[in-house]
MDTraj code that builds the backbone (N, CA, C; nanometers):
import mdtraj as md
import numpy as np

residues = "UNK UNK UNK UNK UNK UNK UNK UNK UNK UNK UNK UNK UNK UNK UNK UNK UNK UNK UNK UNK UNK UNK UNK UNK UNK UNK UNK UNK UNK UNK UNK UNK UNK UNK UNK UNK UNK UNK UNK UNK UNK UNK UNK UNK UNK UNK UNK UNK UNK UNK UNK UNK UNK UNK UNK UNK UNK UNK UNK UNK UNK UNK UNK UNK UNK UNK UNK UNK UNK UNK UNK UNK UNK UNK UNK UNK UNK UNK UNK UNK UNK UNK UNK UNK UNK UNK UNK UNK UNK UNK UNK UNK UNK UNK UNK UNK UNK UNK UNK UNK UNK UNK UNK UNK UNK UNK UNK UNK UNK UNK UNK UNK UNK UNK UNK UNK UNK UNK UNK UNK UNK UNK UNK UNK UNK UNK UNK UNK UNK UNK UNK UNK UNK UNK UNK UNK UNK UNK UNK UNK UNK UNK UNK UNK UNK UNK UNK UNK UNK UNK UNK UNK UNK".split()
xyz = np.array([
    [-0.1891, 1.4272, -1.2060],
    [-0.1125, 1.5134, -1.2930],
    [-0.0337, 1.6138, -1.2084],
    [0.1018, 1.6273, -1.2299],
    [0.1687, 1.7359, -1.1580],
    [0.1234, 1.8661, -1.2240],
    [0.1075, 1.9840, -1.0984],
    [0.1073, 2.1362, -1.1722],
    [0.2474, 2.1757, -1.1245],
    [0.2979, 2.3048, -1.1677],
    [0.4163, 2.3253, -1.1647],
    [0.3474, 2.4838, -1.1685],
    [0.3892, 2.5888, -1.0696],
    [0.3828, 2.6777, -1.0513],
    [0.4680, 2.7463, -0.9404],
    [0.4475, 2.9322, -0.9624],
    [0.5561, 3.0108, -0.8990],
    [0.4996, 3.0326, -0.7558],
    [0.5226, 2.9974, -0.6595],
    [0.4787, 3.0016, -0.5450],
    [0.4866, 3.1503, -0.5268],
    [0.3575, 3.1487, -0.4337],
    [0.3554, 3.2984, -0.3724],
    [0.3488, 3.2804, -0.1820],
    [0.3185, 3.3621, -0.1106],
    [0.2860, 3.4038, 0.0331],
    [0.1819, 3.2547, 0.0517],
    [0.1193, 3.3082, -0.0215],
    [-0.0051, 3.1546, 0.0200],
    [0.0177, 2.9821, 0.0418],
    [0.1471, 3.0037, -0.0228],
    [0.2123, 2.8696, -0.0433],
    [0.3264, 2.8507, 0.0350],
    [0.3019, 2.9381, 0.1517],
    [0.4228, 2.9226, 0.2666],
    [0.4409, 2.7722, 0.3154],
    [0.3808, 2.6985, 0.3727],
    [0.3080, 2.5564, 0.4256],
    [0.3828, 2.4663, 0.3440],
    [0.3690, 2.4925, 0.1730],
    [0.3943, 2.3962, 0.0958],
    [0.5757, 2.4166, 0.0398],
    [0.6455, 2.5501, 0.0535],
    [0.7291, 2.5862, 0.0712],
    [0.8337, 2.5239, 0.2279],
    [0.7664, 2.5553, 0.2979],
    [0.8771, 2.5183, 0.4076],
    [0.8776, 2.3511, 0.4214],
    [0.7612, 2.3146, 0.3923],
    [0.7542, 2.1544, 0.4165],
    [0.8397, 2.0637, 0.3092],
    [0.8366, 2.1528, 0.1505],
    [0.9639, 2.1115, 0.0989],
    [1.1002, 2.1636, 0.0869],
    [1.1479, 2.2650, 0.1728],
    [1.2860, 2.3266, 0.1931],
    [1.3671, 2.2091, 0.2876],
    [1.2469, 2.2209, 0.3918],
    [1.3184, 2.1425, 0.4948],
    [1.3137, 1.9758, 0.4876],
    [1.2284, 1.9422, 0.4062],
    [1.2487, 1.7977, 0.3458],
    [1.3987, 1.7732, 0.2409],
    [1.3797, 1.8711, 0.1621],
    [1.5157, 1.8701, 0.1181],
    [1.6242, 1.8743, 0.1920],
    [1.6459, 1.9387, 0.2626],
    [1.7563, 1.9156, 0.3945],
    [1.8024, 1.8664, 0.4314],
    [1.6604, 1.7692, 0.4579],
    [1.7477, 1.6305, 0.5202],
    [1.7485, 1.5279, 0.4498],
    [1.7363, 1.5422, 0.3392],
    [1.7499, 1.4581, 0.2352],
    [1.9542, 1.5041, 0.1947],
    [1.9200, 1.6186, 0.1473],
    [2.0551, 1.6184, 0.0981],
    [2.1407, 1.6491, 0.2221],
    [2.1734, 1.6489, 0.3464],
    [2.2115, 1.6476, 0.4544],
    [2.2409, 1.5219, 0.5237],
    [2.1841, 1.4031, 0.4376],
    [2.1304, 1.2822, 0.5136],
    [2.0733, 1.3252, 0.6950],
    [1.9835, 1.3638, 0.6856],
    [1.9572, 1.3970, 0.8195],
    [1.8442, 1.2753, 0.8558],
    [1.7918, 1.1975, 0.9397],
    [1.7205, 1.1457, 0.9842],
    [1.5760, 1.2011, 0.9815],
    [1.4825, 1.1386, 0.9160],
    [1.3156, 1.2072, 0.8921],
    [1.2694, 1.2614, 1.0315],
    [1.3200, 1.1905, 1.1372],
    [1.2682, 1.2562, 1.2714],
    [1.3017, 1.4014, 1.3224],
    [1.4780, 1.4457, 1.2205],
    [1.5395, 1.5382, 1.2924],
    [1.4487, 1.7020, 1.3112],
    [1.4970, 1.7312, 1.3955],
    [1.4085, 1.8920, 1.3965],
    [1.5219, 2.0072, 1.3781],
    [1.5202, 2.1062, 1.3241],
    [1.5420, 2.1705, 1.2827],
    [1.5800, 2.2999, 1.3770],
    [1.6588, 2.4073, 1.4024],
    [1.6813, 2.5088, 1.4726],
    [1.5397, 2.6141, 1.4398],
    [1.4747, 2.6758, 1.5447],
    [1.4348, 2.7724, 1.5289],
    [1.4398, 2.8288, 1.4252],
    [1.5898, 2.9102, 1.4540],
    [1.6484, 2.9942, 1.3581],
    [1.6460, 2.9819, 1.2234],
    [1.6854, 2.8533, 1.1685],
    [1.6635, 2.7859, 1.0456],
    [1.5650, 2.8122, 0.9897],
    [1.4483, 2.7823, 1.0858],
    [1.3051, 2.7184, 1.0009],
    [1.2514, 2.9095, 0.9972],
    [1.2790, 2.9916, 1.0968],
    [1.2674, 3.1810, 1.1447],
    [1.3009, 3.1678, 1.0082],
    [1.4186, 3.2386, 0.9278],
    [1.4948, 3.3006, 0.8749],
    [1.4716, 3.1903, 0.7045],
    [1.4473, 3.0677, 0.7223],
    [1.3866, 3.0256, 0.5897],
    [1.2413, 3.0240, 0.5494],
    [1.1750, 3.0611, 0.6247],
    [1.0282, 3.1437, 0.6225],
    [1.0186, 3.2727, 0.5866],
    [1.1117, 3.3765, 0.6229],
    [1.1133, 3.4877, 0.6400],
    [1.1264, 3.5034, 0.4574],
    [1.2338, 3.4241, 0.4664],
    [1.3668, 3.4757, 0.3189],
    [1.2445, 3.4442, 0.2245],
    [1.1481, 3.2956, 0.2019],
    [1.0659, 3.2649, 0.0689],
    [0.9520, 3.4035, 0.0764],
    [0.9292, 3.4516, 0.2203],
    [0.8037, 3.5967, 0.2183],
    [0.8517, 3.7137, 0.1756],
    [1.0046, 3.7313, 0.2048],
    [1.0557, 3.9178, 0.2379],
    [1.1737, 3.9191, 0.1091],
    [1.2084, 3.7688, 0.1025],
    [1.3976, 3.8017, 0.0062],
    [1.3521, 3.7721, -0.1417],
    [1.4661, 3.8166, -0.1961],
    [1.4531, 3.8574, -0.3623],
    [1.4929, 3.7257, -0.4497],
    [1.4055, 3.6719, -0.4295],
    [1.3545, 3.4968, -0.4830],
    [1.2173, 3.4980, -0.5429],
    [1.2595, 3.3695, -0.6385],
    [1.1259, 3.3375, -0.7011],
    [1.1589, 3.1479, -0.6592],
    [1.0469, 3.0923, -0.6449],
    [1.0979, 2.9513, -0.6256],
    [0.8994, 2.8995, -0.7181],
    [0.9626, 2.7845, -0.7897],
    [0.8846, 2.7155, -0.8187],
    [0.8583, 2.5591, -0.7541],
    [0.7160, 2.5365, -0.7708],
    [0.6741, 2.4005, -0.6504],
    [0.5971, 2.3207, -0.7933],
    [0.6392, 2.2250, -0.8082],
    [0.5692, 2.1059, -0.8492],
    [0.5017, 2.0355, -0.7280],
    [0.3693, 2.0400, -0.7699],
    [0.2753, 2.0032, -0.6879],
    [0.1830, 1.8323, -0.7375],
    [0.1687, 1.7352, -0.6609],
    [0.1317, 1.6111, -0.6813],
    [-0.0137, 1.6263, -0.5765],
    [-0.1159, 1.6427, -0.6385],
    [-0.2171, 1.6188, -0.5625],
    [-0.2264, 1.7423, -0.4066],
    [-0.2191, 1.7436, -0.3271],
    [-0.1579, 1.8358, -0.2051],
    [-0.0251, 1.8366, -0.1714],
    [0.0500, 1.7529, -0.2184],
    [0.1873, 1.7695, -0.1922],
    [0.2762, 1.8523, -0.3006],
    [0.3732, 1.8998, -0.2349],
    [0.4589, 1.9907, -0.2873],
    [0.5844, 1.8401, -0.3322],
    [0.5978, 1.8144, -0.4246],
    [0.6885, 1.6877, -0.4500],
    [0.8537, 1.7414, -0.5386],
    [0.8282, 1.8763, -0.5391],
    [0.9294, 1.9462, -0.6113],
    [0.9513, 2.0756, -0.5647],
    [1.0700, 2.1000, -0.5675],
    [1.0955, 2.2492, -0.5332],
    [1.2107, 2.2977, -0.6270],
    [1.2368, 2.4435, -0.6685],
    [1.3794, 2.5214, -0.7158],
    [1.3403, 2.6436, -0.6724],
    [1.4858, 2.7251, -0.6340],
    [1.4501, 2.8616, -0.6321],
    [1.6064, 2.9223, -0.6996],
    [1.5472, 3.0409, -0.7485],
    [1.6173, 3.1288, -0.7981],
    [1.6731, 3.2609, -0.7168],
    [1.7690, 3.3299, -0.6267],
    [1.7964, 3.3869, -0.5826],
    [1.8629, 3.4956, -0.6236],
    [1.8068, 3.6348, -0.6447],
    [1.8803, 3.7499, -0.7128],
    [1.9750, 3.8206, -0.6288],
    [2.0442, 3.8540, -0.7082],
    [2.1706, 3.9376, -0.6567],
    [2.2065, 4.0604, -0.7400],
    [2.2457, 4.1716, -0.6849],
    [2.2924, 4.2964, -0.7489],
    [2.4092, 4.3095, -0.7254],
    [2.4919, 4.3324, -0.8361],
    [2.6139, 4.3486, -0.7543],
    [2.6665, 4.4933, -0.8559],
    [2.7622, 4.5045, -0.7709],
    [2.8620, 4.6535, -0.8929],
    [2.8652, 4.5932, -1.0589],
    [2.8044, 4.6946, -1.1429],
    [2.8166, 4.6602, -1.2989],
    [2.9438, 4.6516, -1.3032],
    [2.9716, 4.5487, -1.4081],
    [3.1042, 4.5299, -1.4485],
    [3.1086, 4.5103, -1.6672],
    [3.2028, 4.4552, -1.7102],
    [3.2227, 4.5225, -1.8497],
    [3.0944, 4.3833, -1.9125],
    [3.1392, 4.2473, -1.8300],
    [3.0559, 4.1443, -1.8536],
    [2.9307, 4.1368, -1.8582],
    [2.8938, 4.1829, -1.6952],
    [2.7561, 4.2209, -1.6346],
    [2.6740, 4.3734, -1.6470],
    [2.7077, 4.4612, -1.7114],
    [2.6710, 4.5836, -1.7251],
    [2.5548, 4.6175, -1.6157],
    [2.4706, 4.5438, -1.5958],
    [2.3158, 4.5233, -1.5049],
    [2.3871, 4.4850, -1.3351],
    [2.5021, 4.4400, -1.3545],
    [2.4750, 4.3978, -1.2446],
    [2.3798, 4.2957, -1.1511],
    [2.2943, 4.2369, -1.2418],
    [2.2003, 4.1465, -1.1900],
    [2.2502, 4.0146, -1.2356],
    [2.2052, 3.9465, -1.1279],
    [2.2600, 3.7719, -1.1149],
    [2.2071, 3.7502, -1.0496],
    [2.1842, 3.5881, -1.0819],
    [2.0951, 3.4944, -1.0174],
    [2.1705, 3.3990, -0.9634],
    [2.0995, 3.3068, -0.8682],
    [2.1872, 3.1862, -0.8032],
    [2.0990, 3.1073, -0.7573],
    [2.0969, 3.0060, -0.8536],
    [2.0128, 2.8952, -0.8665],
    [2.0074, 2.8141, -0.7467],
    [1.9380, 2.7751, -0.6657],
    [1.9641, 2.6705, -0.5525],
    [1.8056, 2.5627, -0.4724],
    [1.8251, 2.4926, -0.4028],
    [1.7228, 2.4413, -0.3719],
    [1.6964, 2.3511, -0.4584],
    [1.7198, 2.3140, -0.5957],
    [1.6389, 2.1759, -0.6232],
    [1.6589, 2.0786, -0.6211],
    [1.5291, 2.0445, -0.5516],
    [1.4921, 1.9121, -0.4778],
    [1.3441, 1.8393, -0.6068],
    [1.3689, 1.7205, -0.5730],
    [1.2447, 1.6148, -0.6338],
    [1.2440, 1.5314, -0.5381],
    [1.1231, 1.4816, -0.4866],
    [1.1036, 1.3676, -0.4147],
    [1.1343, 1.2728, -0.4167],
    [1.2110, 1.1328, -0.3849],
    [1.3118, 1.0684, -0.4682],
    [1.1794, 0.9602, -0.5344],
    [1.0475, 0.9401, -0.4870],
    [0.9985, 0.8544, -0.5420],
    [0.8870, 0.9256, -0.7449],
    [0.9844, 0.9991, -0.7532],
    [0.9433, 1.1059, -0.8820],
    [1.0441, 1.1266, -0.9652],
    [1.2027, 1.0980, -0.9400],
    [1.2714, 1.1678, -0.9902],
    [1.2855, 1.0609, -1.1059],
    [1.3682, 1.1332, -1.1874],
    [1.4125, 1.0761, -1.3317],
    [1.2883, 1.0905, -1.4711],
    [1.2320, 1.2363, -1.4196],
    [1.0997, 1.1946, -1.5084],
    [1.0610, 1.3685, -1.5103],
    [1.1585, 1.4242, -1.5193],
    [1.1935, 1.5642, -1.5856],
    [1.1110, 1.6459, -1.5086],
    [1.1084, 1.6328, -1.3764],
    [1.0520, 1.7456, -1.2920],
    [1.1802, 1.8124, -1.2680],
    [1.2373, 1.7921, -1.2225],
    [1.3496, 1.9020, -1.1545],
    [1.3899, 1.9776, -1.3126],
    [1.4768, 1.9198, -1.4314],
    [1.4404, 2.0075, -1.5580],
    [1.3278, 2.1311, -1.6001],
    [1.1878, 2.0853, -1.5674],
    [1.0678, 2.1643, -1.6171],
    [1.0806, 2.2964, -1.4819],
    [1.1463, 2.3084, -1.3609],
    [1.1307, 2.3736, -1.2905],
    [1.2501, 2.4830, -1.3020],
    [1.3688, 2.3866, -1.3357],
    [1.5200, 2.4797, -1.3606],
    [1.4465, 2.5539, -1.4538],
    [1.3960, 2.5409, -1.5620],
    [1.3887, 2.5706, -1.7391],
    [1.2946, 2.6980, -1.6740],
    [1.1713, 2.6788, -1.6005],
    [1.1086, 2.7998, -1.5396],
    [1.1875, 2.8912, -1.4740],
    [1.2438, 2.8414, -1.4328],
    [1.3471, 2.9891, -1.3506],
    [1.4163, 3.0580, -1.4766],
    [1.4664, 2.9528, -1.5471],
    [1.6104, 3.0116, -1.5923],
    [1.4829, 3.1033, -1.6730],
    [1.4194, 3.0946, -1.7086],
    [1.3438, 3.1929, -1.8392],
    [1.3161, 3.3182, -1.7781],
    [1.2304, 3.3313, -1.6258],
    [1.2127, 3.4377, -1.5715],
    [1.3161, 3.4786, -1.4966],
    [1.4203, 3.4546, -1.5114],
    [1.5905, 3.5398, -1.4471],
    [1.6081, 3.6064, -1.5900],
    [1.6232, 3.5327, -1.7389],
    [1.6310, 3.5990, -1.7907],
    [1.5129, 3.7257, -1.8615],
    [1.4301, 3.6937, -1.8101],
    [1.3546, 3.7890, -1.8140],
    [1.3666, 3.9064, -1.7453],
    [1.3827, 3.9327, -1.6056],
    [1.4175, 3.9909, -1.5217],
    [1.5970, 4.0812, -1.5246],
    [1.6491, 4.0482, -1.6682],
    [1.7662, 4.1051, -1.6623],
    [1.8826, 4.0475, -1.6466],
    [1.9159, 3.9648, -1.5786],
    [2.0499, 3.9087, -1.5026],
    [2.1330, 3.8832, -1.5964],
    [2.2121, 3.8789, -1.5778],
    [2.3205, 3.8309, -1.7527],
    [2.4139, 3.6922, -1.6727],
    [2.3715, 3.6214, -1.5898],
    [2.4614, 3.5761, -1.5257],
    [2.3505, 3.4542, -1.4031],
    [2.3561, 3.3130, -1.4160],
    [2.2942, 3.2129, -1.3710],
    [2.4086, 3.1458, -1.2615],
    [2.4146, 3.1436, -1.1405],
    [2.5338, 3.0623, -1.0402],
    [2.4387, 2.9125, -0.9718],
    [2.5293, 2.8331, -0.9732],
    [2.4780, 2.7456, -0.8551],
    [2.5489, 2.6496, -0.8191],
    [2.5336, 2.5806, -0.7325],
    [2.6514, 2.5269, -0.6325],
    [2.5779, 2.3886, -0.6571],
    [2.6437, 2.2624, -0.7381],
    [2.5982, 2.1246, -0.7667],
    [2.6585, 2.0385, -0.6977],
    [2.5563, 1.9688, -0.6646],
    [2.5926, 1.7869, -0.6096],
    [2.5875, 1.7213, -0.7316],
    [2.6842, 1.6234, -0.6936],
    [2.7149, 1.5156, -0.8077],
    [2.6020, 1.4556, -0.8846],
    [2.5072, 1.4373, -0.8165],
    [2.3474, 1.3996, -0.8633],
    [2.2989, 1.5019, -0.9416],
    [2.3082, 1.6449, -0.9291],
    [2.2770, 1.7310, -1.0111],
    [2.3457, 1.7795, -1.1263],
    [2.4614, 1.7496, -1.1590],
    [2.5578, 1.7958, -1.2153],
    [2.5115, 1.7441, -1.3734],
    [2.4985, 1.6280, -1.3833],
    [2.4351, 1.6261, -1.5109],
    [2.2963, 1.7036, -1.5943],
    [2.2214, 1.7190, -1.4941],
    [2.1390, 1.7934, -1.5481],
    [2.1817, 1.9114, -1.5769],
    [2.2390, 1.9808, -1.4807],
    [2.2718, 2.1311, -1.5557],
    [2.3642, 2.1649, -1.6349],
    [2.4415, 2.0991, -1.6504],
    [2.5017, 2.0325, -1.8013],
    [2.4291, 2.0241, -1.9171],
    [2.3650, 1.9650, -1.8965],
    [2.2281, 1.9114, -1.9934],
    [2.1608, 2.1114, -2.0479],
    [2.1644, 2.1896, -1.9792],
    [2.1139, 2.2841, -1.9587],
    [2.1891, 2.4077, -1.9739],
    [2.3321, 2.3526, -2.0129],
    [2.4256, 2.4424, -2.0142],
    [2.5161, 2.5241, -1.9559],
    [2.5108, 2.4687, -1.8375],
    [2.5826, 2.4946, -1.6973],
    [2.7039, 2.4746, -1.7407],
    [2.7710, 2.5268, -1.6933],
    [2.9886, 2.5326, -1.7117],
    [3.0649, 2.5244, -1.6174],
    [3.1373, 2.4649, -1.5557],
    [3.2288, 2.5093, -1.4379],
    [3.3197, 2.6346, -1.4609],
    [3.3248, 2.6659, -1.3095],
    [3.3975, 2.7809, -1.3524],
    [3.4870, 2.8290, -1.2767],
    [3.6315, 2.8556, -1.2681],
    [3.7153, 2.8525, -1.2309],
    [3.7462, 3.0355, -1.1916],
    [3.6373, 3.0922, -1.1339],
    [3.6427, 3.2120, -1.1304],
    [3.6108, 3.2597, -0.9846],
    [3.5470, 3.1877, -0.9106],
    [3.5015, 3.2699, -0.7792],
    [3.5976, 3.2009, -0.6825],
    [3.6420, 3.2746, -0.6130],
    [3.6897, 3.2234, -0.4819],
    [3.6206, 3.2499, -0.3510],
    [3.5470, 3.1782, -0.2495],
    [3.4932, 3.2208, -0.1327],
    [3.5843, 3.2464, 0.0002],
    [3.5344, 3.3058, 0.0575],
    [3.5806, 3.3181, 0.2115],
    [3.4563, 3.3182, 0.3289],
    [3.5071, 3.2185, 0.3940],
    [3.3734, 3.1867, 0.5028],
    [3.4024, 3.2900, 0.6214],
    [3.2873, 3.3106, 0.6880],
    [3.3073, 3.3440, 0.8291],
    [3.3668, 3.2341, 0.9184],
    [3.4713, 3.2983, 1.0412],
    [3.5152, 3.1591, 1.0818],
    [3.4029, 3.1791, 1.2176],
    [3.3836, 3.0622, 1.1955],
    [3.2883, 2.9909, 1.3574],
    [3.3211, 3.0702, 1.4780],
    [3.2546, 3.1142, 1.5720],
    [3.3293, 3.1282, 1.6988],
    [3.2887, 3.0244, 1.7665],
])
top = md.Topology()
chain = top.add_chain()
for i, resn in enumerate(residues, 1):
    res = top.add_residue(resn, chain, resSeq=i)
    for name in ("N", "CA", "C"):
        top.add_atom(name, md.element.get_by_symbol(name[0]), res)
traj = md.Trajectory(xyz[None], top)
């Protein structure tokens, strides 16, 4: 039976082992590849110290699911009055699980405790594989943000 719960500190192990599985999954990276320091530093750090909630569907000892929810404050505006927003990212299903409403039961957990937490406002950045589901969920495109990257040195 899968459990589906909000990971805490204790569940670091089961956290990084599915961040970075996802990775190279959606990266196509090779199962052997290793990872930067820095990467694996600073995505350890962020699930202990940063203003996230991530949920783990769990299969026996394995972590076979992951989502996280990432908060943001920004200047109130007439839309956002709170200023709080979320930005959905990270979900992953194991591919030998998917199609069988884990990644759904984990979005549906976030989205409830973001809105719990205030936010007036859900973001996330979809792959074509995901795009139907959050559709399904009420997701919209939106023709409103424009980014600017740092350029490389």
């Amino acid at each position: 039976m899968i459990e589906y719960k909000i990971a805490t500190a204790k569940d670091i192990e089961l956290l990084m082992s599915s961040r970075l599985e996802m990775l190279k999954v959606v990266n196509n990276l090779d199962e052997t590849y290793e990872f930067s320091r820095e990467i694996v530093d600073y995505s350890r750090d962020y699930f202990l110290n940063g203003d996230q909630v991530t949920v783990l569907a769990i299969d026996g000892d394995r972590a076979i699911g992951c989502a996280s929810m990432s908060f943001i404050r920004i200047m109130p505006t007439f839309s956002h009055p709170s200023g709080n927003r979320a930005h959905l990212m990270n979900v992953y299903t194991a591919d030998d699980y998917r199609r069988q409403g884990i990644a759904r039961k984990m979005v549906n957990m976030l989205i409830e405790d973001t809105w719990k937490r205030g936010a007036t406002e859900i973001s996330l950045d979809a792959t074509t594989l995901g795009r139907p589901l959050y559709e399904s969920l009420g997701f919209t495109a939106s023709t409103e943000c424009m980014v600017l990257e740092r350029p490389k040195n």
